[in-house]
Backbone bond lengths (Angstrom), bond angles and torsions (degrees), N, CA, C in turn:
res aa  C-N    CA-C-N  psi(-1)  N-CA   C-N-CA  omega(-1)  CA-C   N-CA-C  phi
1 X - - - 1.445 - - 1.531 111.24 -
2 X 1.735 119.90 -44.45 0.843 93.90 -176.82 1.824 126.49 -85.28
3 X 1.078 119.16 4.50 1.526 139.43 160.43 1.348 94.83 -50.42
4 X 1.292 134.30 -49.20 1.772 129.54 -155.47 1.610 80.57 -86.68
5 X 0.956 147.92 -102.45 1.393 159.57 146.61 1.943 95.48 41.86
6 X 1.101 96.57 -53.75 1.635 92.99 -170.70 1.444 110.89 -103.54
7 X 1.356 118.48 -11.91 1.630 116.03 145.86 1.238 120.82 -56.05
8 X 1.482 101.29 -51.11 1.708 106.34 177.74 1.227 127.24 -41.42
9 X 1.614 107.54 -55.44 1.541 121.09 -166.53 1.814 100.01 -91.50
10 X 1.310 115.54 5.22 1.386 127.01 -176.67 1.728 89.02 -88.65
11 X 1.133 119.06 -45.98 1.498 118.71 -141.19 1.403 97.69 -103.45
12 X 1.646 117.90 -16.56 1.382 123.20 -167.51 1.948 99.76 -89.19
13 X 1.496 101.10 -39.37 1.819 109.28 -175.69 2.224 97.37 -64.97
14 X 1.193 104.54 -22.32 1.569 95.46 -163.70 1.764 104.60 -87.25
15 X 1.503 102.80 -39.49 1.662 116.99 163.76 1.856 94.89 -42.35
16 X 1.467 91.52 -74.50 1.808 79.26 -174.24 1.592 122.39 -54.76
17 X 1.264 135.60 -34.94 1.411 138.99 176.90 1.241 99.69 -63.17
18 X 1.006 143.74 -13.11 1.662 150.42 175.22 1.584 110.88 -86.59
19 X 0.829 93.55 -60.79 1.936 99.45 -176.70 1.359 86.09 -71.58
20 X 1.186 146.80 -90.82 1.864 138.47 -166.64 1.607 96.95 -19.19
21 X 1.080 127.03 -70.89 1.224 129.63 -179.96 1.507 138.33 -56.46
22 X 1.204 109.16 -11.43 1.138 128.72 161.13 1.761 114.12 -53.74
23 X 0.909 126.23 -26.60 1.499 113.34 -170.16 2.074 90.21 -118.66
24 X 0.869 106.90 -1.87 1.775 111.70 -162.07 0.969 111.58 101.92
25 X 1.768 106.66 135.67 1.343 129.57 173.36 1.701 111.04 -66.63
26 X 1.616 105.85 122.98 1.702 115.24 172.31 1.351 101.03 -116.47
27 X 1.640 106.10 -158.47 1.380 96.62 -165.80 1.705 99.81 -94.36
28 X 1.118 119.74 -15.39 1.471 125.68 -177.15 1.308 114.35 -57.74
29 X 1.807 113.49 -34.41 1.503 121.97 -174.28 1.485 96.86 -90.80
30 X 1.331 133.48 -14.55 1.254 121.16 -179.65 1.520 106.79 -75.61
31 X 1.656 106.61 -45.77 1.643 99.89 -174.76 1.351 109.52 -75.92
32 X 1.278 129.15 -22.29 1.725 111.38 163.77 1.325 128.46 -68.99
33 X 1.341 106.47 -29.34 1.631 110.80 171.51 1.712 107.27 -63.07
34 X 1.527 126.42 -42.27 0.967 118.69 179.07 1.574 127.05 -68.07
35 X 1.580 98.99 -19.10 1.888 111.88 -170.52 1.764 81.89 -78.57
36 X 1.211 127.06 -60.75 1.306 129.20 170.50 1.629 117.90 -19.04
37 X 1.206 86.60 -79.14 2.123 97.27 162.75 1.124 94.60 -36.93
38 X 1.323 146.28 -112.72 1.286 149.76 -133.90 1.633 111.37 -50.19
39 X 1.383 100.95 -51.73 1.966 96.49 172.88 1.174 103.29 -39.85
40 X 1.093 133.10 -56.45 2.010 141.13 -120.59 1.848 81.30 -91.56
41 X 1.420 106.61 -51.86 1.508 113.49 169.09 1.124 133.25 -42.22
42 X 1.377 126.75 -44.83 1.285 151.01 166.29 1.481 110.24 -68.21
43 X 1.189 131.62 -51.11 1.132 135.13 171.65 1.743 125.62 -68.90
44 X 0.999 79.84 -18.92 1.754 76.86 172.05 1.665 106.07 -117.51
45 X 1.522 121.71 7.00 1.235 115.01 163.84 1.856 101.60 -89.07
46 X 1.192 97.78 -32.77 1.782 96.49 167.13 1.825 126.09 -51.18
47 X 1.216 91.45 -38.06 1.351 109.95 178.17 1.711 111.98 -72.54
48 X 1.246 95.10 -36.52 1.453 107.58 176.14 1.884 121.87 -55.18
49 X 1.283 93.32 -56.06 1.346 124.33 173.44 1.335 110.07 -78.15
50 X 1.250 137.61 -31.46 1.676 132.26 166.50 1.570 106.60 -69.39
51 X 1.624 125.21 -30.46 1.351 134.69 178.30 1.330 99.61 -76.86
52 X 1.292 157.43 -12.83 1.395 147.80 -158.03 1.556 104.36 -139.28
53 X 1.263 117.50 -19.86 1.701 110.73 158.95 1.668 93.19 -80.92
54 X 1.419 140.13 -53.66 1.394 117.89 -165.98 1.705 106.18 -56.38
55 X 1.300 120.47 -33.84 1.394 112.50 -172.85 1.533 108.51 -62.48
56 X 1.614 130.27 -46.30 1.260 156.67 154.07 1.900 90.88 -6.81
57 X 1.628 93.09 -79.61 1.376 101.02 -169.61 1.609 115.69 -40.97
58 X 1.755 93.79 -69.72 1.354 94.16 -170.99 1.562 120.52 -35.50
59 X 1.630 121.01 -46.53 1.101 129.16 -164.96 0.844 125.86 -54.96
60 X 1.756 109.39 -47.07 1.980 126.86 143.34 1.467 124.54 -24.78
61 X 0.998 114.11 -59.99 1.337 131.36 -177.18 1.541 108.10 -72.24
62 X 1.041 122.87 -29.76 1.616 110.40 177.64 1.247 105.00 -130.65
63 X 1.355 117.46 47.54 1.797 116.61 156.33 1.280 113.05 44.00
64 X 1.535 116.21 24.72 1.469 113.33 166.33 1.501 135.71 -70.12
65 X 1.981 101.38 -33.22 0.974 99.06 171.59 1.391 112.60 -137.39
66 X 0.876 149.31 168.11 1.616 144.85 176.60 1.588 105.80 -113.56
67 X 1.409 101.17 150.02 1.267 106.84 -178.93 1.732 101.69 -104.55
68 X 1.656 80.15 151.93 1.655 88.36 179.25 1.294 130.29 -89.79
């Protein structure tokens, strides 16, 4: 899921870098493309970190791994 999630917001920031660019790149389309970058960044480091506390859990929960 989260692979679709970061295609999505992959494919949705480039739709927008396209239309900004459509008339020529100024500096206005540069700093939204970049606020863009940084969400898409943020959001899939969230995803990152919501995927690696559930593994955390699971591992707890079924004596897979022990902590040191």
């Amino acid at each position: 899921m989260d692979d679709m999630k970061r295609g999505t917001r992959e494919g949705v920031d480039e739709a927008k870098k396209a239309w900004r660019a459509r008339d020529g790149e100024d500096l206005g389309d540069k700093a939204a493309n970049l606020g863009d970058d940084v969400r898409r960044t943020a959001a899939n480091a969230g995803d990152d970190i919501r995927h690696a506390e559930h593994d955390v859990e699971h591992d707890v929960e079924h004596g897979t791994d022990t902590p040191r």
